[in-house]
N, C-alpha and C positions, 0 to 999 in steps of 0.2 A: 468438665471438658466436652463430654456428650453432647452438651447443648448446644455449646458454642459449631460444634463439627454440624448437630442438626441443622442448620443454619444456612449450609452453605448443598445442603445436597440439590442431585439436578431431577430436573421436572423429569417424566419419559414423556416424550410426547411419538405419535403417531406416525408412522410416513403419508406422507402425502401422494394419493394415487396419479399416477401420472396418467393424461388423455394421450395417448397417440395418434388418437385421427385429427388433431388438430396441429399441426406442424409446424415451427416456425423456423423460416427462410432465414439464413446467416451469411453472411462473408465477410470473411478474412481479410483485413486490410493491415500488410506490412506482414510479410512471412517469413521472420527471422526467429530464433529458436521459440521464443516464448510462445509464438502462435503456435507450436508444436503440441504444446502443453495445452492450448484452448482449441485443438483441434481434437485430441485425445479424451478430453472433457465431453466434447461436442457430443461425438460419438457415443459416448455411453446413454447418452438421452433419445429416451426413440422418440420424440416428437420434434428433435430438431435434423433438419436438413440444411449440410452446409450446399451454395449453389455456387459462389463465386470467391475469389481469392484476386487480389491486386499486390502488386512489387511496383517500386522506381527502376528496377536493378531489371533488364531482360532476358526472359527464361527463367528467373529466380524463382516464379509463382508455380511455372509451369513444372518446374525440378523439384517442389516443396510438397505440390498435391500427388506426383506421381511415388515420393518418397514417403508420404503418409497415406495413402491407396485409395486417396481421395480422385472419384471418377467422373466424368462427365462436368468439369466444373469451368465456368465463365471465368475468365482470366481478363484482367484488365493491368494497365499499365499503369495506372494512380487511381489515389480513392476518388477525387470525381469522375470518374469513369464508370466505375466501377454503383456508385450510388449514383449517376444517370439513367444505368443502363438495363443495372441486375432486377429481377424480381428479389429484394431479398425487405425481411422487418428489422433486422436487427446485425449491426457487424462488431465485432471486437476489432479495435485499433490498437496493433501490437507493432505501432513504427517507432524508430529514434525519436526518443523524448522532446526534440526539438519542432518535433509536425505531431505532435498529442492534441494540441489545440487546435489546429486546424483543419485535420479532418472530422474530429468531435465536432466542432463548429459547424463544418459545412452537411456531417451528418443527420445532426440535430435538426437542421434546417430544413432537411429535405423530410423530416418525418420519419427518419429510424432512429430506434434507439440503440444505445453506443452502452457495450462494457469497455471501457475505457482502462487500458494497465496503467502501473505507478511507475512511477510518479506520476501524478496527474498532469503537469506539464513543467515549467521550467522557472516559467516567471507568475508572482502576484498578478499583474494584469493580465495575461494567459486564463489562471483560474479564475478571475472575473467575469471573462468572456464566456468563458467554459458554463458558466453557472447562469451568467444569462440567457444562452442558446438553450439550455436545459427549460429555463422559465417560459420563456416565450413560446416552447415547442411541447410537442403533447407524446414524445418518445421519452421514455426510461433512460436516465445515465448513471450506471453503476459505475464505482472505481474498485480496479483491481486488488481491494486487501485482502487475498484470502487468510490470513492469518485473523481474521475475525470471527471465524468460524471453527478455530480450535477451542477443545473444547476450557483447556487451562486458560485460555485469555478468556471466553465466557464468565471462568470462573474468578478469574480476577477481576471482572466489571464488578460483577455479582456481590463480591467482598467489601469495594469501594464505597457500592452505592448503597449498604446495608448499614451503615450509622456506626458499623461495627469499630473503623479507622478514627472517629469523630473528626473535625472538620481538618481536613487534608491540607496540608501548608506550605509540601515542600518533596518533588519531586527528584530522583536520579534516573537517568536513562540513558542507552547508547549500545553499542554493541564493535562489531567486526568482527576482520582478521587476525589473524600473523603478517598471512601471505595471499590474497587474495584479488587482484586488483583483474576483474574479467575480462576478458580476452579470447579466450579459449575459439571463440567464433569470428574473431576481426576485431577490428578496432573501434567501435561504433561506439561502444561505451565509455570510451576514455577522448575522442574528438569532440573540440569546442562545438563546430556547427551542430553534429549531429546529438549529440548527448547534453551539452548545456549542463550539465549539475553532474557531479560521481559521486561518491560517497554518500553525501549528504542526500542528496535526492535517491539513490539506487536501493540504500539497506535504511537509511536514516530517516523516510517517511514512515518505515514499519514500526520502527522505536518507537517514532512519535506518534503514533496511529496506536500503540497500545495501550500506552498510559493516557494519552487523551482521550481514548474513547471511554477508560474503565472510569473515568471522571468526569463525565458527559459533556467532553470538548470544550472548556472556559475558551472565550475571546482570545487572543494575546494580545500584550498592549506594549510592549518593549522588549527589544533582544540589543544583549551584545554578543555579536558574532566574531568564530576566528576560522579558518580554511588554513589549509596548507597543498603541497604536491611533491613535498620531499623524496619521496618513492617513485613517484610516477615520472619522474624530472632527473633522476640518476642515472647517468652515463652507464651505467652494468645494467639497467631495464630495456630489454626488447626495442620496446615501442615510444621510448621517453622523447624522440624526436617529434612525435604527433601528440601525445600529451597535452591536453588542455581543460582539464576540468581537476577537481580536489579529490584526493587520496583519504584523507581528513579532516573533518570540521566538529567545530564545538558550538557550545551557545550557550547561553544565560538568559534564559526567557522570564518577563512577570506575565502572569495568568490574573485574570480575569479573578475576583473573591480574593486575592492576596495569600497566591498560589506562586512559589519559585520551580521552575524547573532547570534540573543543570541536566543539560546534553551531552554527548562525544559520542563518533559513530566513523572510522574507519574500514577502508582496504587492505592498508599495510600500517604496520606498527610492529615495534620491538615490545610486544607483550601479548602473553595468551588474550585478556580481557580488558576492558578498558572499566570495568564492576559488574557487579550486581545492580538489577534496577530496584529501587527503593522507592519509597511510595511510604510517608510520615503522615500520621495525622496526631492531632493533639489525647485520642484514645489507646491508639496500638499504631503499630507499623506494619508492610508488609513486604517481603523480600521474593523479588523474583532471582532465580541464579539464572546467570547467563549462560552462551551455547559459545561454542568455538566460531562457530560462524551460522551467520543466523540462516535458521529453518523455519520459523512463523511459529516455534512453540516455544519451551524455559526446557533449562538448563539441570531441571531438580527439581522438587515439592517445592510448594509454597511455603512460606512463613509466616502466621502472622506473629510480633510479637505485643502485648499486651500485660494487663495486672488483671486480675482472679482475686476476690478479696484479698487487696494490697499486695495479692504477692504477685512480682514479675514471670511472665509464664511466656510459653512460647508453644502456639498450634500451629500442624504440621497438619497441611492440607495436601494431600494424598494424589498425587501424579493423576493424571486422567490420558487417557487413550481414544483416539478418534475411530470413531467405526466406520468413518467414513475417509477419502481422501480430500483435505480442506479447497484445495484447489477445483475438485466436482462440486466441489457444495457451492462454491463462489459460481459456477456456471448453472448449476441445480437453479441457483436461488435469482440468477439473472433472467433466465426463461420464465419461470413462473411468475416475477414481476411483468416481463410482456405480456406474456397471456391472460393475465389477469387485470391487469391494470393498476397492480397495485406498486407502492412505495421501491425506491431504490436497494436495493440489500446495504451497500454501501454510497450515502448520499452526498452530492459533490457539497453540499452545504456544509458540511464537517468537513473535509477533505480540503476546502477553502484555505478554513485554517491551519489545515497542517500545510499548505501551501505556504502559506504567508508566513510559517515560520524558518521554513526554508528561504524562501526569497527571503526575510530578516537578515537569515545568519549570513549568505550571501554579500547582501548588501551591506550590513553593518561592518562585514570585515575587509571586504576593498577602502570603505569609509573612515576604517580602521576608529572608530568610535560608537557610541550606542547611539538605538535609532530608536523613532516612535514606529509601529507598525499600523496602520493605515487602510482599510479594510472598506473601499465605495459601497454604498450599496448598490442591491443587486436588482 
């Protein structure tokens, strides 16, 4: 059993000294809570200087920077404005889901690079543009998953891609609530225009961003998709009058190598969990346990299960704790790609496809049949 645990320990690697004399210029485009969290981020890096912040909404930018004690800062009234006007290399775009693409776009354009939050944007064609403005521009586009930077999903790639599973054939994923349909700050997240996708896009790219990544993202090549809004559309809910996007969605994905993934990823539901995420290969299994509501890590130790000279056995891979907050690393890791020039931490070329399998389940279930999924080049 020693061995098999040898197997999976992690590397120590070193910190990386930070320069401070070298600074990089930031602005906040879209200041509604989450920028809260990438201004928080911001701050702990002494080489980054936020300069500017933009809103649609007026006064919003100017009441956001004075409530995060951010000083002296260029205030614009939309992101072209804002990247016309500011000195800045690099902005995080933390607007409704439904303008992710086109300030990324017009970003890219102008020569900054964009950490861009998840969802990546709404629609397949959205993330096609998104990934061509990336190509054709010589700025960084990270996507928001900090949950790639825990240390249990590390170690979950680590396992997949170790031969230890033999070849993988059939995945379970998904997550949620009880009770959880966000709100807490407005209604942004539950409106058609503004939000475009609930469930499915909000908690439901992180599902699919874990097991695709520990699998090194296969293509997908057909989904049958299902949505519903039974909760968000119930006369006793607050806000069911403005309501327009899905509470919960499922899917039936084929992967790329002859690869099944079953989906489900809720808001609301009459159930603690909707499983454990599973992860089969024709060697051993591996059992991720779920969370009440997802935090970017698992639920419990790992499992693998497995045979040991013929006998059924079962390794318990040992909880791991982050020394860091995953959410700094995802900002840590987006600065040192600007200033260096190097690779995306999280690159929209993966992230394509967990698009397109969102747009899939989407599409498939208005169509209320299964669909091919369709992937231009880029």
């Amino acid at each position: 059993m020693a061995g098999i645990l040898d197997r999976f320990k992690e590397d120590q690697t070193v910190a990386k000294e930070v320069d401070a004399s070298r600074k990089v210029k930031v602005g906040i485009i879209g200041t509604g809570w989450i920028a809260e969290a990438h201004v928080n981020a911001y701050k702990k890096c002494p080489d980054v200087q936020i300069v500017a912040a933009a809103d649609l909404i007026p006064g919003k930018a100017e009441a956001f920077c004075k409530a995060n004690g951010l000083e002296n800062i260029e205030l614009y009234p939309s992101h072209k404005e804002l990247i016309d006007n500011a000195d800045v290399d690099a902005v995080s775009v933390c607007t409704y889901n439904a303008t992710h693409a086109e300030c990324t776009i017009y970003a890219l354009d102008h020569g900054k690079s964009v950490l861009l939050e998840k969802p990546m944007c709404v629609t397949l064609e959205e993330a096609v543009e998104i990934c061509r403005a990336e190509k054709r521009n010589n700025g960084v586009l990270s996507i928001g998953f900090q949950p790639r930077f825990d240390e249990n999903m590390k170690m979950l790639k680590k396992i997949c891609q170790s031969g230890e599973l033999g070849k993988i054939y059939y995945i379970q994923t998904g997550g949620g609530r009880r009770r959880g349909i966000p709100t807490p700050y407005g209604t942004s997240f539950i409106q058609k225009d503004t939000a475009g996708i609930g469930a499915l896009g909000d908690i439901g790219c992180y599902s699919l961003d874990m097991v695709l990544n520990s699998i090194g993202y296969p293509k997908p090549l057909t989904v049958t998709g299902y949505k519903s809004d039974y909760f968000g559309k119930d006369p006793s809910y607050e806000h069911h009058d403005v309501f327009g996007v899905d509470d919960f969605a499922a899917g039936f994905i084929r992967l790329e190598g002859d690869i099944i993934l079953d989906f489900r990823i809720a808001w609301a539901m009459n159930l603690d969990t909707p499983g454990d995420t599973i992860i089969m290969g024709t060697k051993g299994s591996v059992r991720v346990p779920s969370t009440e509501c997802w935090n970017g890590s698992i639920g419990g130790p790992l499992v693998i299960y497995h045979e040991i000279a013929g006998n059924q056995v079962e390794t318990i891979i040992e909880e791991k704790h982050n020394d860091k907050d995953c959410f700094d690393i995802k900002i840590r890791s987006f600065i040192d790609a600007v200033k260096d020039g190097g690779e995306a931490p999280v690159p929209c070329s993966q992230i394509l496809y967990n698009q397109a399998i969102i747009d899939g389940i989407s599409r498939s279930a208005e169509l209320g049949r299964e669909i091919a999924i369709e992937i231009p080049e880029i």
